[in-house]
C-alpha positions as CSV (number, residue, x, y, z in Angstrom):
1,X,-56.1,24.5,-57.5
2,X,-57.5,26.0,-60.8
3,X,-58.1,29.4,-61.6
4,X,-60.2,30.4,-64.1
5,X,-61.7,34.4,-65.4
6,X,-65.3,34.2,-65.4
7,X,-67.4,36.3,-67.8
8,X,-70.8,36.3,-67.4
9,X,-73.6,37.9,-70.5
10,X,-77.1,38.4,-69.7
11,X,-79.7,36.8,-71.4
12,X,-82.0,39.2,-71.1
13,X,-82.9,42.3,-68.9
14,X,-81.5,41.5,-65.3
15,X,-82.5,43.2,-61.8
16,X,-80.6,43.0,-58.7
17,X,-81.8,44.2,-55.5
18,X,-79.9,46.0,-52.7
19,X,-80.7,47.1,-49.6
20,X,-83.7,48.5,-50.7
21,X,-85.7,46.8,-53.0
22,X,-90.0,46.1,-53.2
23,X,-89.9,44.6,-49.6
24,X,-93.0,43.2,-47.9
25,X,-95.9,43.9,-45.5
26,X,-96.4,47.6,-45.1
27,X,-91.9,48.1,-46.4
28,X,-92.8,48.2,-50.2
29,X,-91.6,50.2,-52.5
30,X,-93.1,51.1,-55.7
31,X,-90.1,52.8,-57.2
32,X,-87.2,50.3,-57.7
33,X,-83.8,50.6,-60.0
34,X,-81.7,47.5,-60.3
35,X,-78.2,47.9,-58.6
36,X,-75.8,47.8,-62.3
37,X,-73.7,44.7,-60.6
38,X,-74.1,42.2,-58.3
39,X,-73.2,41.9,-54.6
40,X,-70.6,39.4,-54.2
41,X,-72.6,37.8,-52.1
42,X,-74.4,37.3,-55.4
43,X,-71.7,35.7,-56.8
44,X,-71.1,33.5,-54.5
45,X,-74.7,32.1,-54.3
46,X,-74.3,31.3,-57.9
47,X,-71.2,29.8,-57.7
48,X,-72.3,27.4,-54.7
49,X,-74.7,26.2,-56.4
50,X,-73.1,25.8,-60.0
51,X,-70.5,23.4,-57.9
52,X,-73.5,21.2,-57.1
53,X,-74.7,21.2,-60.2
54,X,-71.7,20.4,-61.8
55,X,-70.2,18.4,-59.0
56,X,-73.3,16.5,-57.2
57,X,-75.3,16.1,-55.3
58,X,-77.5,18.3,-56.2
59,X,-81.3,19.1,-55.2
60,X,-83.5,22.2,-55.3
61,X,-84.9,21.9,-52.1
62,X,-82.5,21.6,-48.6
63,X,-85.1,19.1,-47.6
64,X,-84.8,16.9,-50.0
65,X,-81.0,15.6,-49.6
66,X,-80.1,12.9,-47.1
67,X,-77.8,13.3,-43.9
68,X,-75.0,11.7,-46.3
69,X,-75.3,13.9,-49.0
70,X,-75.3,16.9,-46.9
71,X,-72.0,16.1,-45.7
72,X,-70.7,15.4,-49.5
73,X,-72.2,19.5,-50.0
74,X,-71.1,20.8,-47.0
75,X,-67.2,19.4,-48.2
76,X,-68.1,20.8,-51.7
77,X,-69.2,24.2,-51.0
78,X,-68.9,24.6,-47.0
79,X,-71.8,24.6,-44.2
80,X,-72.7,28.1,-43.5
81,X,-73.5,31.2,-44.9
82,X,-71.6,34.5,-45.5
83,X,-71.0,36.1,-42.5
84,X,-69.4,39.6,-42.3
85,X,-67.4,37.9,-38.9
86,X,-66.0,35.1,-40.6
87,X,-64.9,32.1,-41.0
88,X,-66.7,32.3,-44.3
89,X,-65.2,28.4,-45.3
90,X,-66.5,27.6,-48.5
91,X,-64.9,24.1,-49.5
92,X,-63.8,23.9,-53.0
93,X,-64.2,27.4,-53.4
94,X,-61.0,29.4,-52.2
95,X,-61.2,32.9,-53.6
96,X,-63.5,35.2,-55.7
97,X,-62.3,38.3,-57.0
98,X,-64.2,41.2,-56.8
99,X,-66.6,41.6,-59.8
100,X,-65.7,44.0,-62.8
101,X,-66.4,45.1,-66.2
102,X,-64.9,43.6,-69.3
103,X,-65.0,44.7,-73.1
104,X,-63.0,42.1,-75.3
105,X,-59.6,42.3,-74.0
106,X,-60.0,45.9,-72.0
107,X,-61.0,45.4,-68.1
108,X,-63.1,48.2,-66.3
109,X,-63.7,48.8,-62.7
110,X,-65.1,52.2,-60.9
111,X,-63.1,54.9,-60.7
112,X,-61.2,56.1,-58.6
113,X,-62.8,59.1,-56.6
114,X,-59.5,61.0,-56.7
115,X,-59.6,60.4,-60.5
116,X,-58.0,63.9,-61.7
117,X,-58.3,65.7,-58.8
118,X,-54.0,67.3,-58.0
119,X,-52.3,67.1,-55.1
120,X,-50.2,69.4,-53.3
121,X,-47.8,69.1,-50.8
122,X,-49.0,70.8,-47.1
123,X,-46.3,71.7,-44.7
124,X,-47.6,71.5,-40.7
125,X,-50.5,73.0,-40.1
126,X,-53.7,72.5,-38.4
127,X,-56.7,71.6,-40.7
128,X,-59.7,68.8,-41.1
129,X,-62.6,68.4,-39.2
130,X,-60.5,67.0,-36.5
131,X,-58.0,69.7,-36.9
132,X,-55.5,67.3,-37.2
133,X,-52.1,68.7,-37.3
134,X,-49.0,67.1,-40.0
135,X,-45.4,67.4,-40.4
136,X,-46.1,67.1,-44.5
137,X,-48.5,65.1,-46.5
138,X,-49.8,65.3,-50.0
139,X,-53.4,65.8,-50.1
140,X,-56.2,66.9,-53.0
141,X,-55.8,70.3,-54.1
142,X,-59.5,71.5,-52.9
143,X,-59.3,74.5,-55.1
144,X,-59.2,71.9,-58.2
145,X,-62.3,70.5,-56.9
146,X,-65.7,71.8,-58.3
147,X,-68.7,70.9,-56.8
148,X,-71.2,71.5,-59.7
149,X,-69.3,69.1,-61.1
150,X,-68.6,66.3,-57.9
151,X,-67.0,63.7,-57.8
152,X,-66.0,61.8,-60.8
153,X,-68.1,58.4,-62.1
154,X,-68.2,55.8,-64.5
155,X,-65.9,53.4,-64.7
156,X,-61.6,53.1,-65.4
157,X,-59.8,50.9,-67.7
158,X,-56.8,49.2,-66.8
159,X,-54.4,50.9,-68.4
160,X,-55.0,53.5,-66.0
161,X,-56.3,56.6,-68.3
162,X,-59.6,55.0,-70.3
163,X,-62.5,56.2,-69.0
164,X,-66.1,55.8,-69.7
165,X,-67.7,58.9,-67.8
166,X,-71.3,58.6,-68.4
167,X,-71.7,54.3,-68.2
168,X,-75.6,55.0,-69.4
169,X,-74.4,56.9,-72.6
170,X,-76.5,55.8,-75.5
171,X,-73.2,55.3,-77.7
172,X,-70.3,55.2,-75.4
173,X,-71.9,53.6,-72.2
174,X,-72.2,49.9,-70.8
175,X,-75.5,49.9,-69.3
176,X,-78.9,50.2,-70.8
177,X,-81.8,50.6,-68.9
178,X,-85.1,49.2,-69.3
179,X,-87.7,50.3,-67.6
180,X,-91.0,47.8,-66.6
181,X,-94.1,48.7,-65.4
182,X,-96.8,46.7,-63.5
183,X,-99.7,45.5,-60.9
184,X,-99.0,43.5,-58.5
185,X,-101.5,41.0,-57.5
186,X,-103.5,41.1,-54.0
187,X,-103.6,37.7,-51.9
188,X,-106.6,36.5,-53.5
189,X,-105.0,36.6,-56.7
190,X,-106.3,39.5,-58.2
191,X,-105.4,42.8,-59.7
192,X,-104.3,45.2,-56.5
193,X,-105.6,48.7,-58.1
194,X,-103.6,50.8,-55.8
195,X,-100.3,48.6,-56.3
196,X,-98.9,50.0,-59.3
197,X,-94.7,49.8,-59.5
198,X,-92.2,51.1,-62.1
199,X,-89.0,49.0,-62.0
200,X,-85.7,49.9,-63.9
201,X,-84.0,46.8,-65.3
202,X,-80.2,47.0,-67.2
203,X,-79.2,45.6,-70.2
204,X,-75.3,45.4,-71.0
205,X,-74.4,47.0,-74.3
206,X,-73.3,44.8,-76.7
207,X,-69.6,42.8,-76.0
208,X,-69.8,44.0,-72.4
209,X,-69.6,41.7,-69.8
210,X,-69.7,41.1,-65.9
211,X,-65.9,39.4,-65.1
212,X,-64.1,37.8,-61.6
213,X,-61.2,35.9,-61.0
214,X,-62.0,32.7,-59.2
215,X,-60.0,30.2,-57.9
216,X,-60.9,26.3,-57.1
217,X,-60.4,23.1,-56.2
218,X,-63.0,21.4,-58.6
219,X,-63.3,22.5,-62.3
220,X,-65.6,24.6,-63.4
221,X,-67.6,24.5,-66.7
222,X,-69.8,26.7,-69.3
223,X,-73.1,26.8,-68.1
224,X,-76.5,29.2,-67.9
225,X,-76.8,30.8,-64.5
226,X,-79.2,32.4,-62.8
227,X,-78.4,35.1,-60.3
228,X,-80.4,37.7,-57.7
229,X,-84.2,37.3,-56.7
230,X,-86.0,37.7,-59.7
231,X,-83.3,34.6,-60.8
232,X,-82.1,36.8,-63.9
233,X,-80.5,34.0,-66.3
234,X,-76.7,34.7,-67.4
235,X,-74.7,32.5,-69.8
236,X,-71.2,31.7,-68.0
237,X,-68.0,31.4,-69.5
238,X,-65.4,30.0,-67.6
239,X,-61.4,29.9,-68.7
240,X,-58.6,28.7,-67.4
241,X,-56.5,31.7,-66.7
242,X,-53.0,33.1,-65.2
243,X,-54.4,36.5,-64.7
244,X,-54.4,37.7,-61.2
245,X,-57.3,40.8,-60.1
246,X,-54.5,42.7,-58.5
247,X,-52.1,42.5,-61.6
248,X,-55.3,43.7,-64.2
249,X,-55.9,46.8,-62.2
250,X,-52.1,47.7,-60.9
251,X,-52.2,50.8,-63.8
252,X,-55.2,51.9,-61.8
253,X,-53.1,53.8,-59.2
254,X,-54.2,55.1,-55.5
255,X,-52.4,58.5,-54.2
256,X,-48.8,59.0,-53.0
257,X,-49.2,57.6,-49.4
258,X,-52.8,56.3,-49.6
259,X,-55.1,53.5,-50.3
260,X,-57.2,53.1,-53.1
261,X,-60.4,50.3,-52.2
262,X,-60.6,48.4,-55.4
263,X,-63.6,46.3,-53.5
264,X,-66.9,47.5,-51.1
265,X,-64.8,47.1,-47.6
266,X,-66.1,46.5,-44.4
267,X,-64.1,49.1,-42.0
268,X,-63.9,49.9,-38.2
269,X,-65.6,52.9,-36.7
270,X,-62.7,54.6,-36.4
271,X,-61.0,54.5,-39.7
272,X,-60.9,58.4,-40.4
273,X,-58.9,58.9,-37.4
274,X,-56.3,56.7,-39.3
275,X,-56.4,59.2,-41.8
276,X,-55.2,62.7,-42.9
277,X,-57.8,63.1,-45.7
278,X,-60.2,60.7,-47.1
279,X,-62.6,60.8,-50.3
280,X,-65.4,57.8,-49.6
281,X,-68.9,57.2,-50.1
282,X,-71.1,55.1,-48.5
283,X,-73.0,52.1,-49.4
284,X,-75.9,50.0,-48.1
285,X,-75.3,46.1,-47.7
286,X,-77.3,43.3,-46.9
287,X,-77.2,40.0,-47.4
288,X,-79.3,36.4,-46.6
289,X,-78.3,34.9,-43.3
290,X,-79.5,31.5,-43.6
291,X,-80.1,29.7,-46.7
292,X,-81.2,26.1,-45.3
293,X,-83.9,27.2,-42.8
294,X,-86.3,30.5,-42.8
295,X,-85.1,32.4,-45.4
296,X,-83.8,35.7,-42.9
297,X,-81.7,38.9,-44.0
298,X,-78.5,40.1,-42.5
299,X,-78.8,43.6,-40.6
300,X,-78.0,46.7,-42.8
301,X,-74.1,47.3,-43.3
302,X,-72.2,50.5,-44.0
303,X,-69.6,49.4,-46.4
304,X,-66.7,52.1,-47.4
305,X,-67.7,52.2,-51.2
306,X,-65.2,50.9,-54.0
307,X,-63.1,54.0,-55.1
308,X,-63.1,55.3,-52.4
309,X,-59.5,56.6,-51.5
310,X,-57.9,57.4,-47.7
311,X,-54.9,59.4,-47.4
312,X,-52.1,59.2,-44.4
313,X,-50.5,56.1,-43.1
314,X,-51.4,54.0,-45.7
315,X,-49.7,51.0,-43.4
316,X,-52.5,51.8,-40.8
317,X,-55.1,52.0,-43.0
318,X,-54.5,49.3,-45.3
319,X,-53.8,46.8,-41.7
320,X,-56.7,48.0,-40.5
321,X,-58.8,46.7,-43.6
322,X,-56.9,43.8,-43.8
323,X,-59.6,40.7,-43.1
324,X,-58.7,37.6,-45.1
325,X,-62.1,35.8,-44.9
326,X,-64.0,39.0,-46.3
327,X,-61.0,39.6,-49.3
328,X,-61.7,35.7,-50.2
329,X,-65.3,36.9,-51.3
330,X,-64.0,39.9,-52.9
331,X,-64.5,42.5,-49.9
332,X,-61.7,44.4,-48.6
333,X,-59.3,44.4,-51.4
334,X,-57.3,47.2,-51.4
335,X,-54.5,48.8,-53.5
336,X,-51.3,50.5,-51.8
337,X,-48.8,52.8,-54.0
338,X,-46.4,55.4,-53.3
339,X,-46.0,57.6,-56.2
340,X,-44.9,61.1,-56.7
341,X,-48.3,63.5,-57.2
Protein backbone atom coordinates (compact mmCIF):
# COMPACT_ATOMS: atom_id res chain seq x y z
CA UNK A 1 0.00 0.00 0.00
CA UNK A 2 1.30 3.57 -1.00
CA UNK A 3 0.88 6.60 0.61
CA UNK A 4 1.21 9.59 -0.91
CA UNK A 5 0.47 13.87 0.47
CA UNK A 6 -1.81 15.29 -2.07
CA UNK A 7 -1.71 18.98 -2.78
CA UNK A 8 -4.11 20.32 -4.80
CA UNK A 9 -3.95 24.41 -6.64
CA UNK A 10 -6.80 25.90 -8.19
CA UNK A 11 -6.88 26.87 -11.57
CA UNK A 12 -8.98 29.42 -11.31
CA UNK A 13 -11.84 30.71 -9.03
CA UNK A 14 -13.48 27.53 -7.35
CA UNK A 15 -17.12 27.21 -5.57
CA UNK A 16 -18.16 24.54 -3.44
CA UNK A 17 -21.61 24.07 -2.32
CA UNK A 18 -22.85 22.93 1.16
CA UNK A 19 -25.95 22.34 2.47
CA UNK A 20 -27.22 25.28 1.15
CA UNK A 21 -26.44 26.28 -2.08
CA UNK A 22 -28.91 27.76 -5.45
CA UNK A 23 -31.15 24.65 -5.11
CA UNK A 24 -34.13 24.13 -7.50
CA UNK A 25 -37.92 24.49 -7.97
CA UNK A 26 -39.27 27.13 -5.65
CA UNK A 27 -35.63 26.22 -2.91
CA UNK A 28 -33.29 28.80 -4.74
CA UNK A 29 -31.24 31.02 -3.39
CA UNK A 30 -29.92 34.05 -4.82
CA UNK A 31 -27.28 34.78 -2.35
CA UNK A 32 -24.54 32.00 -2.40
CA UNK A 33 -20.80 31.97 -0.75
CA UNK A 34 -18.54 29.07 -1.62
CA UNK A 35 -17.73 26.82 1.42
CA UNK A 36 -13.43 27.71 1.62
CA UNK A 37 -12.77 23.73 1.47
CA UNK A 38 -14.23 20.86 0.25
CA UNK A 39 -16.41 18.19 2.02
CA UNK A 40 -14.59 15.05 2.01
CA UNK A 41 -17.07 13.61 0.40
CA UNK A 42 -15.64 15.97 -2.24
CA UNK A 43 -12.51 14.38 -2.08
CA UNK A 44 -13.51 11.27 -2.44
CA UNK A 45 -15.62 11.79 -5.64
CA UNK A 46 -12.52 13.02 -7.17
CA UNK A 47 -10.39 10.52 -6.07
CA UNK A 48 -12.79 7.63 -7.42
CA UNK A 49 -12.87 8.86 -10.34
CA UNK A 50 -9.06 9.86 -10.91
CA UNK A 51 -8.48 5.84 -10.14
CA UNK A 52 -10.57 5.22 -13.24
CA UNK A 53 -9.00 7.43 -15.06
CA UNK A 54 -5.75 6.45 -14.29
CA UNK A 55 -6.41 2.79 -13.72
CA UNK A 56 -9.40 1.84 -16.30
CA UNK A 57 -11.98 1.39 -17.32
CA UNK A 58 -13.20 4.44 -17.47
CA UNK A 59 -16.47 6.09 -18.96
CA UNK A 60 -18.34 9.32 -18.32
CA UNK A 61 -21.59 7.88 -18.31
CA UNK A 62 -22.67 4.76 -15.77
CA UNK A 63 -24.53 3.52 -18.77
CA UNK A 64 -22.10 3.15 -20.92
CA UNK A 65 -19.77 0.33 -19.25
CA UNK A 66 -20.54 -3.31 -19.60
CA UNK A 67 -21.57 -5.86 -16.79
CA UNK A 68 -17.66 -6.86 -16.97
CA UNK A 69 -16.26 -3.68 -16.58
CA UNK A 70 -18.47 -2.75 -13.70
CA UNK A 71 -17.15 -5.43 -11.70
CA UNK A 72 -13.39 -4.35 -12.73
CA UNK A 73 -14.76 -0.57 -11.07
CA UNK A 74 -16.55 -1.81 -8.36
CA UNK A 75 -12.92 -3.78 -7.34
CA UNK A 76 -11.11 -0.52 -8.15
CA UNK A 77 -13.03 1.96 -6.27
CA UNK A 78 -15.92 -0.09 -4.44
CA UNK A 79 -19.85 -0.45 -5.29
CA UNK A 80 -21.65 2.07 -3.23
CA UNK A 81 -21.67 5.38 -2.12
CA UNK A 82 -20.74 7.19 1.12
CA UNK A 83 -22.95 6.40 3.63
CA UNK A 84 -22.84 8.05 7.14
CA UNK A 85 -23.77 4.03 8.40
CA UNK A 86 -21.05 2.42 6.82
CA UNK A 87 -19.38 0.03 5.37
CA UNK A 88 -18.12 2.80 3.15
CA UNK A 89 -15.67 -0.06 1.18
CA UNK A 90 -13.93 1.73 -1.42
CA UNK A 91 -11.45 -0.89 -3.09
CA UNK A 92 -8.06 0.50 -3.79
CA UNK A 93 -8.71 3.37 -1.71
CA UNK A 94 -8.01 2.67 2.06
CA UNK A 95 -7.83 5.95 3.88
CA UNK A 96 -8.11 9.77 3.22
CA UNK A 97 -7.07 12.18 5.65
CA UNK A 98 -8.91 14.89 6.47
CA UNK A 99 -8.29 18.00 4.18
CA UNK A 100 -5.96 20.90 5.28
CA UNK A 101 -4.08 23.84 4.48
CA UNK A 102 -0.48 23.87 3.24
CA UNK A 103 2.09 26.82 2.65
CA UNK A 104 5.54 25.36 1.38
CA UNK A 105 6.60 23.30 4.14
CA UNK A 106 4.15 24.80 7.03
CA UNK A 107 0.71 22.77 7.41
CA UNK A 108 -2.54 24.60 8.62
CA UNK A 109 -5.75 23.37 9.94
CA UNK A 110 -8.66 25.30 11.97
CA UNK A 111 -8.10 26.28 15.19
CA UNK A 112 -8.77 25.02 17.94
CA UNK A 113 -11.88 26.74 19.66
CA UNK A 114 -10.08 26.71 23.05
CA UNK A 115 -7.17 28.42 21.24
CA UNK A 116 -6.01 30.90 24.24
CA UNK A 117 -8.67 30.60 26.29
CA UNK A 118 -6.88 29.40 30.40
CA UNK A 119 -7.98 26.89 32.44
CA UNK A 120 -8.51 26.61 35.92
CA UNK A 121 -8.80 23.95 38.15
CA UNK A 122 -12.65 23.53 39.84
CA UNK A 123 -12.95 21.69 43.05
CA UNK A 124 -16.76 19.84 43.46
CA UNK A 125 -19.29 21.85 42.84
CA UNK A 126 -22.48 21.94 41.06
CA UNK A 127 -22.47 23.90 37.70
CA UNK A 128 -23.53 23.51 33.77
CA UNK A 129 -26.68 23.46 32.23
CA UNK A 130 -27.07 20.03 33.58
CA UNK A 131 -25.76 21.11 36.89
CA UNK A 132 -23.48 18.46 36.74
CA UNK A 133 -21.59 17.99 39.89
CA UNK A 134 -17.29 17.01 39.84
CA UNK A 135 -14.80 15.81 42.23
CA UNK A 136 -12.08 18.25 40.10
CA UNK A 137 -11.64 18.98 36.48
CA UNK A 138 -9.89 21.73 34.54
CA UNK A 139 -12.25 23.66 32.55
CA UNK A 140 -11.97 27.31 30.50
CA UNK A 141 -11.56 30.10 32.67
CA UNK A 142 -15.07 31.89 31.61
CA UNK A 143 -13.89 35.19 32.97
CA UNK A 144 -10.98 35.12 30.14
CA UNK A 145 -13.60 34.69 27.71
CA UNK A 146 -15.00 37.92 25.91
CA UNK A 147 -17.73 37.75 23.87
CA UNK A 148 -17.34 40.94 21.68
CA UNK A 149 -14.55 39.21 20.76
CA UNK A 150 -15.95 35.11 20.48
CA UNK A 151 -14.49 32.50 19.72
CA UNK A 152 -11.24 32.46 18.00
CA UNK A 153 -10.88 31.71 13.89
CA UNK A 154 -8.61 31.29 11.18
CA UNK A 155 -6.58 28.65 10.92
CA UNK A 156 -3.26 26.98 13.25
CA UNK A 157 0.06 25.85 12.09
CA UNK A 158 1.59 22.80 13.18
CA UNK A 159 3.94 23.90 15.26
CA UNK A 160 1.27 24.57 17.54
CA UNK A 161 1.54 28.69 17.99
CA UNK A 162 1.29 30.11 14.16
CA UNK A 163 -1.76 31.55 13.52
CA UNK A 164 -3.40 33.24 10.76
CA UNK A 165 -6.43 35.04 12.44
CA UNK A 166 -8.20 36.78 9.71
CA UNK A 167 -7.79 33.81 6.66
CA UNK A 168 -9.44 36.72 4.15
CA UNK A 169 -6.64 39.29 5.18
CA UNK A 170 -5.55 41.08 1.98
CA UNK A 171 -1.80 40.46 2.99
CA UNK A 172 -1.66 37.77 5.60
CA UNK A 173 -4.77 35.64 4.60
CA UNK A 174 -5.23 32.42 2.34
CA UNK A 175 -8.39 33.02 0.77
CA UNK A 176 -9.50 35.52 -1.66
CA UNK A 177 -12.83 36.08 -2.62
CA UNK A 178 -14.29 36.73 -5.85
CA UNK A 179 -17.42 37.77 -6.18
CA UNK A 180 -19.76 36.89 -9.62
CA UNK A 181 -22.79 38.17 -10.53
CA UNK A 182 -25.46 36.91 -12.99
CA UNK A 183 -29.01 35.91 -14.77
CA UNK A 184 -29.99 32.94 -14.84
CA UNK A 185 -31.81 31.65 -17.78
CA UNK A 186 -35.75 30.65 -17.75
CA UNK A 187 -36.63 27.17 -19.41
CA UNK A 188 -37.14 28.61 -22.71
CA UNK A 189 -33.74 29.65 -22.74
CA UNK A 190 -33.95 33.17 -22.09
CA UNK A 191 -32.98 35.90 -19.76
CA UNK A 192 -35.15 35.34 -16.35
CA UNK A 193 -35.47 39.25 -15.38
CA UNK A 194 -36.43 38.56 -11.85
CA UNK A 195 -33.52 35.87 -11.39
CA UNK A 196 -30.69 37.83 -10.62
CA UNK A 197 -27.79 35.98 -8.09
CA UNK A 198 -24.59 37.24 -6.50
CA UNK A 199 -22.22 34.31 -5.93
CA UNK A 200 -18.87 34.54 -3.80
CA UNK A 201 -16.18 32.36 -5.30
CA UNK A 202 -12.39 31.93 -3.47
CA UNK A 203 -9.18 32.19 -4.81
CA UNK A 204 -6.13 30.66 -2.75
CA UNK A 205 -3.39 33.29 -2.19
CA UNK A 206 -0.46 32.55 -3.89
CA UNK A 207 1.76 29.09 -2.63
CA UNK A 208 -1.36 28.04 -0.70
CA UNK A 209 -2.66 24.88 -1.20
CA UNK A 210 -5.53 22.32 -0.30
CA UNK A 211 -3.41 19.06 1.21
CA UNK A 212 -4.65 15.17 2.57
CA UNK A 213 -2.86 12.27 3.30
CA UNK A 214 -4.08 9.29 1.27
CA UNK A 215 -3.32 5.97 1.23
CA UNK A 216 -3.69 3.23 -1.69
CA UNK A 217 -3.33 0.22 -3.25
CA UNK A 218 -2.90 1.51 -6.88
CA UNK A 219 -0.54 4.44 -7.71
CA UNK A 220 -1.54 7.55 -8.06
CA UNK A 221 -0.30 10.26 -10.56
CA UNK A 222 -0.13 14.21 -11.40
CA UNK A 223 -3.18 15.03 -13.04
CA UNK A 224 -5.92 18.12 -13.46
CA UNK A 225 -9.00 17.52 -11.37
CA UNK A 226 -12.11 18.69 -11.27
CA UNK A 227 -14.03 18.89 -8.06
CA UNK A 228 -17.73 20.19 -6.59
CA UNK A 229 -20.81 20.98 -8.95
CA UNK A 230 -19.73 23.75 -10.86
CA UNK A 231 -16.58 21.02 -11.64
CA UNK A 232 -14.00 23.73 -10.52
CA UNK A 233 -10.55 22.39 -12.20
CA UNK A 234 -7.57 21.79 -9.69
CA UNK A 235 -4.03 20.72 -10.74
CA UNK A 236 -3.03 17.58 -8.39
CA UNK A 237 0.13 16.80 -7.14
CA UNK A 238 0.71 13.66 -5.69
CA UNK A 239 4.03 12.46 -3.62
CA UNK A 240 5.04 9.62 -2.22
CA UNK A 241 5.23 10.34 1.46
CA UNK A 242 5.98 8.99 5.19
CA UNK A 243 4.07 11.70 6.76
CA UNK A 244 1.21 10.52 8.82
CA UNK A 245 -2.02 13.40 9.45
CA UNK A 246 -1.93 12.64 13.14
CA UNK A 247 1.95 13.14 13.37
CA UNK A 248 1.63 16.84 11.27
CA UNK A 249 -0.87 18.22 13.73
CA UNK A 250 0.40 16.38 17.27
CA UNK A 251 1.89 20.26 18.32
CA UNK A 252 -1.74 21.26 17.77
CA UNK A 253 -2.73 20.21 21.37
CA UNK A 254 -6.45 19.52 22.86
CA UNK A 255 -7.02 20.41 26.79
CA UNK A 256 -5.78 18.46 29.84
CA UNK A 257 -8.43 15.61 29.92
CA UNK A 258 -10.24 16.49 26.66
CA UNK A 259 -10.63 15.87 23.00
CA UNK A 260 -9.77 18.06 20.39
CA UNK A 261 -11.85 17.00 16.74
CA UNK A 262 -9.16 17.63 14.24
CA UNK A 263 -12.15 16.40 11.52
CA UNK A 264 -16.18 17.40 11.08
CA UNK A 265 -17.44 14.22 13.32
CA UNK A 266 -20.60 12.57 13.25
CA UNK A 267 -21.64 12.15 17.08
CA UNK A 268 -24.49 10.56 19.15
CA UNK A 269 -27.33 12.51 20.66
CA UNK A 270 -26.06 12.27 23.83
CA UNK A 271 -22.53 13.27 23.61
CA UNK A 272 -22.65 16.35 26.09
CA UNK A 273 -23.80 14.13 28.77
CA UNK A 274 -20.26 12.56 28.27
CA UNK A 275 -18.99 15.70 29.07
CA UNK A 276 -18.06 18.25 31.83
CA UNK A 277 -17.75 21.24 29.42
CA UNK A 278 -17.72 21.39 25.77
CA UNK A 279 -16.80 24.37 23.14
CA UNK A 280 -18.47 23.09 19.60
CA UNK A 281 -20.13 24.53 16.79
CA UNK A 282 -22.35 23.03 14.50
CA UNK A 283 -22.24 22.35 10.86
CA UNK A 284 -24.66 21.43 8.03
CA UNK A 285 -23.73 18.22 5.90
CA UNK A 286 -25.13 16.70 3.02
CA UNK A 287 -23.94 14.56 0.63
CA UNK A 288 -25.16 12.49 -2.90
CA UNK A 289 -26.72 9.21 -2.13
CA UNK A 290 -26.58 7.54 -5.30
CA UNK A 291 -24.27 8.29 -8.02
CA UNK A 292 -25.20 5.44 -10.72
CA UNK A 293 -29.07 6.00 -10.77
CA UNK A 294 -31.21 9.36 -10.00
CA UNK A 295 -28.91 11.60 -8.89
CA UNK A 296 -30.59 12.03 -4.95
CA UNK A 297 -29.10 13.96 -1.83
CA UNK A 298 -28.45 12.51 1.56
CA UNK A 299 -30.77 14.04 4.51
CA UNK A 300 -29.23 17.12 6.35
CA UNK A 301 -26.59 16.10 9.06
CA UNK A 302 -25.52 17.84 12.17
CA UNK A 303 -21.86 17.28 12.27
CA UNK A 304 -19.84 18.41 15.62
CA UNK A 305 -17.59 21.13 13.69
CA UNK A 306 -13.61 20.59 13.44
CA UNK A 307 -12.10 22.50 16.54
CA UNK A 308 -14.48 21.87 18.35
CA UNK A 309 -13.09 20.69 21.89
CA UNK A 310 -15.15 18.45 24.81
CA UNK A 311 -13.86 18.33 28.21
CA UNK A 312 -14.30 15.29 30.86
CA UNK A 313 -13.68 11.61 30.26
CA UNK A 314 -11.84 12.08 27.28
CA UNK A 315 -11.93 7.89 27.20
CA UNK A 316 -15.80 8.22 26.80
CA UNK A 317 -15.78 10.80 24.53
CA UNK A 318 -13.13 9.90 22.21
CA UNK A 319 -14.91 5.86 22.28
CA UNK A 320 -17.93 7.28 21.67
CA UNK A 321 -16.61 9.09 18.31
CA UNK A 322 -14.73 6.26 17.51
CA UNK A 323 -16.27 4.86 13.87
CA UNK A 324 -13.56 3.49 11.63
CA UNK A 325 -15.53 3.59 8.32
CA UNK A 326 -16.28 7.37 8.80
CA UNK A 327 -12.25 8.16 10.07
CA UNK A 328 -11.18 6.26 6.63
CA UNK A 329 -12.85 9.33 4.78
CA UNK A 330 -11.52 11.76 7.04
CA UNK A 331 -14.56 12.10 9.58
CA UNK A 332 -14.21 11.45 13.18
CA UNK A 333 -10.60 11.97 13.73
CA UNK A 334 -9.87 13.10 16.88
CA UNK A 335 -6.88 14.13 19.08
CA UNK A 336 -6.44 12.93 22.84
CA UNK A 337 -3.70 14.69 25.27
CA UNK A 338 -3.29 15.11 28.78
CA UNK A 339 -1.31 18.06 29.51
CA UNK A 340 -0.89 20.33 32.50
CA UNK A 341 -3.22 23.72 31.75
Amino acid sequence: MARYLITLRPIDSYFFGGAITFGDGGNLNYLVKSEKMPQQTTILGMLRKEILKQHGPYHKNINDYTNEEKVKIYEKIGKLPFSEKGPNDFGAIKSISPIYIKDGKIHYIPVPLDFSIKYKDISAGTYGSNAMTKDKTSIPSLEEYKPKIALPRGFIADNGKSRIENDEDKDKGIFQPVEKVGIRKNPAGGADEEAYYKQTRYMLKEDFRFALIFESDLELKDSIVEMGGERSTFEMIAKATPLVFSKIFENVHAPKNGVLLFADSFAPADIYDLCDFAITEIISFQHFSDHSKNIERSPIYHLLKRGSVLYGNAEKVEQALNRPHLAKVGFNIVQTINREA
